[in-house]
C-alpha positions as a Markdown table, in Angstrom:
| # | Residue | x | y | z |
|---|---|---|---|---|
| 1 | Unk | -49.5 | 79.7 | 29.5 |
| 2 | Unk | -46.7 | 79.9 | 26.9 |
| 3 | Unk | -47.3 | 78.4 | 23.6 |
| 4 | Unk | -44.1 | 76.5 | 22.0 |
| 5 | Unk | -43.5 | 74.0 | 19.5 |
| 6 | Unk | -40.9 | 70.9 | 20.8 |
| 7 | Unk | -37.3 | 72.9 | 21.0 |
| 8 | Unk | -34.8 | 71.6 | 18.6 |
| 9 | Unk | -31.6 | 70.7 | 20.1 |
| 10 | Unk | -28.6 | 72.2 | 19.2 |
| 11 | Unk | -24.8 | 71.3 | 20.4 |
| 12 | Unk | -24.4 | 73.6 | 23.5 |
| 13 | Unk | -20.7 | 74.9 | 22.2 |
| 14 | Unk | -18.7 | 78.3 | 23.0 |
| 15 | Unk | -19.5 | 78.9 | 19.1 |
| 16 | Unk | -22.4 | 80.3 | 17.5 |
| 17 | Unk | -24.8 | 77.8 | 16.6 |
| 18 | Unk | -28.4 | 78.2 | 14.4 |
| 19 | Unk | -30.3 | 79.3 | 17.5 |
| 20 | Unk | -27.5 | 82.2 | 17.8 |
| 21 | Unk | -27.5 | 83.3 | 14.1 |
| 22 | Unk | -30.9 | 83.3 | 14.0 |
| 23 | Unk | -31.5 | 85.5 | 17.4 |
| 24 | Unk | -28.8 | 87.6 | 15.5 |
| 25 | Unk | -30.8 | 87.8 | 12.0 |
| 26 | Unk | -34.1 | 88.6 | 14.0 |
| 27 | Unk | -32.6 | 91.5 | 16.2 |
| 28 | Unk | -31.2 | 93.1 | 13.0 |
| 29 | Unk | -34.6 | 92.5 | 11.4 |
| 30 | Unk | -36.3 | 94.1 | 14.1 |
| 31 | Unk | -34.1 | 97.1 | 14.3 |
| 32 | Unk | -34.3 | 98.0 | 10.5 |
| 33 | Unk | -38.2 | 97.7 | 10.3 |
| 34 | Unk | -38.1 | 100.0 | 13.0 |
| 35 | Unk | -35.5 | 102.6 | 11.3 |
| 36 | Unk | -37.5 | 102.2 | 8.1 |
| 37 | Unk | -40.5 | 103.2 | 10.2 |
| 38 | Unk | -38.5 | 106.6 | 11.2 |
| 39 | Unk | -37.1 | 107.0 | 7.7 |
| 40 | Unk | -40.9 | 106.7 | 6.2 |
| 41 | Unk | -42.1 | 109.2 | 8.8 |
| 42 | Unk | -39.3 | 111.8 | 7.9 |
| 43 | Unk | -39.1 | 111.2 | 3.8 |
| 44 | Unk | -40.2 | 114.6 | 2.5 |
| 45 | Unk | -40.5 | 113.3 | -1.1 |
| 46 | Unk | -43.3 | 110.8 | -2.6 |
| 47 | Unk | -41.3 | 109.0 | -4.5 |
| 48 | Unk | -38.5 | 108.4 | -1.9 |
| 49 | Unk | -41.5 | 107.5 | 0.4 |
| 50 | Unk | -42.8 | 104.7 | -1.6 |
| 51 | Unk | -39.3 | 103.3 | -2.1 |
| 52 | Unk | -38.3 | 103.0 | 1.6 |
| 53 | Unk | -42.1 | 101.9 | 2.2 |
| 54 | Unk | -41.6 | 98.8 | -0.3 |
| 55 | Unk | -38.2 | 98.3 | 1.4 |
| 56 | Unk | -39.6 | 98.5 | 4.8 |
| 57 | Unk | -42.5 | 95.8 | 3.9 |
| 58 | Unk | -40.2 | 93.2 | 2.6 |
| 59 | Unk | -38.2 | 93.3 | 5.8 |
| 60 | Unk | -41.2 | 93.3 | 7.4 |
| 61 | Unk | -42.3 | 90.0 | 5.6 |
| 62 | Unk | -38.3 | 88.5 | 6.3 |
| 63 | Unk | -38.9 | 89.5 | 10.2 |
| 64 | Unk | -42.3 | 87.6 | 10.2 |
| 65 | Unk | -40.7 | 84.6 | 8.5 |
| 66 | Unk | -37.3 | 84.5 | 10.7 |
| 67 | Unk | -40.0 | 84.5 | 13.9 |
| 68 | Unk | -41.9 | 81.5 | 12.3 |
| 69 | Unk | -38.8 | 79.5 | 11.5 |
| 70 | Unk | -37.7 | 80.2 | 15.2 |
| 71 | Unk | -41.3 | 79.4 | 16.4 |
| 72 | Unk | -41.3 | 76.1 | 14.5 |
| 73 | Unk | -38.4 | 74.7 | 16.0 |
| 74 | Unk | -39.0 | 75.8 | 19.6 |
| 75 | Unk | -36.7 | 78.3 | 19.5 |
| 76 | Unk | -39.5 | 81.2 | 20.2 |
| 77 | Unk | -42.8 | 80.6 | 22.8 |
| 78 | Unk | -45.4 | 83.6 | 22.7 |
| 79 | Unk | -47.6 | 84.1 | 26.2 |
| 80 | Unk | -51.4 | 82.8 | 25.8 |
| 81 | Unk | -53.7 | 86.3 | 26.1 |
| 82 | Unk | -56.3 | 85.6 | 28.7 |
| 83 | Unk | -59.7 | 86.8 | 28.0 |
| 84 | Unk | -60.3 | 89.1 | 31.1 |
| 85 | Unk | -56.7 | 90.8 | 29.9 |
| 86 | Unk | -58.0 | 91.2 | 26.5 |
| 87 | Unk | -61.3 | 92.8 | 27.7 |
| 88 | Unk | -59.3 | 95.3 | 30.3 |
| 89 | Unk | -57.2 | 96.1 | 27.1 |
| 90 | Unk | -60.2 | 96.6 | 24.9 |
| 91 | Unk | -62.2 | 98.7 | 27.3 |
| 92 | Unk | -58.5 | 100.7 | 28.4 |
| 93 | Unk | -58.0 | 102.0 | 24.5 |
| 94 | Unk | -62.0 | 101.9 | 23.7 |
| 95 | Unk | -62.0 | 104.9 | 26.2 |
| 96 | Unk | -59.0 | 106.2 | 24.6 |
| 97 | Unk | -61.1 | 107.3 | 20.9 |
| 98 | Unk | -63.3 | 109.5 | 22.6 |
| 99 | Unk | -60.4 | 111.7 | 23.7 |
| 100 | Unk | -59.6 | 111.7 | 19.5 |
| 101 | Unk | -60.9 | 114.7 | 16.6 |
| 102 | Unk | -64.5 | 113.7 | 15.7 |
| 103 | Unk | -64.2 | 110.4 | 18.8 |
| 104 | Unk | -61.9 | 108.7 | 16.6 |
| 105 | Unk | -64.1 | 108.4 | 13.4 |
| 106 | Unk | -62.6 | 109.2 | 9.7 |
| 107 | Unk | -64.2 | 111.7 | 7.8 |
């Protein structure tokens, strides 16, 4: 079951129109959190660490905002989890920490 807010219409032009820019803006969001993700993994100094880290959240916190915007006007529908999928899920990676250093518990 998808769950989507009414669509808001747009012309339907050979131009770009919102819907397009906004596909556009959330593609490039996606694709920088994720090379800021790389970037924080390979910084080999703090201080550079914690600046790419701040960077990374605030495009993080623009991505989540672009997909709300979309979701509000229709323009982005997520799937419905069903419950016997989450369970399967739940008991696939539960098995999964006992396979981990000290069954997946922090010391």
């Amino acid at each position: 079951m998808k769950i989507q807010n009414p669509e808001t219409n747009i012309p339907k032009t050979p131009e770009m129109n919102d819907r397009d820019y906004i596909n556009d803006v959330l593609a490039t969001e996606k694709y920088m959190t994720d090379a800021y993700s790389t970037a924080m993994n390979e910084a080999s100094h703090q201080a550079l660490y914690q600046d790419i880290s701040s960077i990374a959240k605030e495009t993080q916190d623009c991505q989540r905002n672009v997909l709300n915007v979309m979701f509000q006007k229709g323009w982005y529908s997520f799937e419905q989890a069903q419950p016997q999928k989450l369970q399967q899920a739940y008991q696939q990676f539960s098995g999964y920490k006992n396979q981990l250093p000290n069954g997946g518990t922090m010391q």
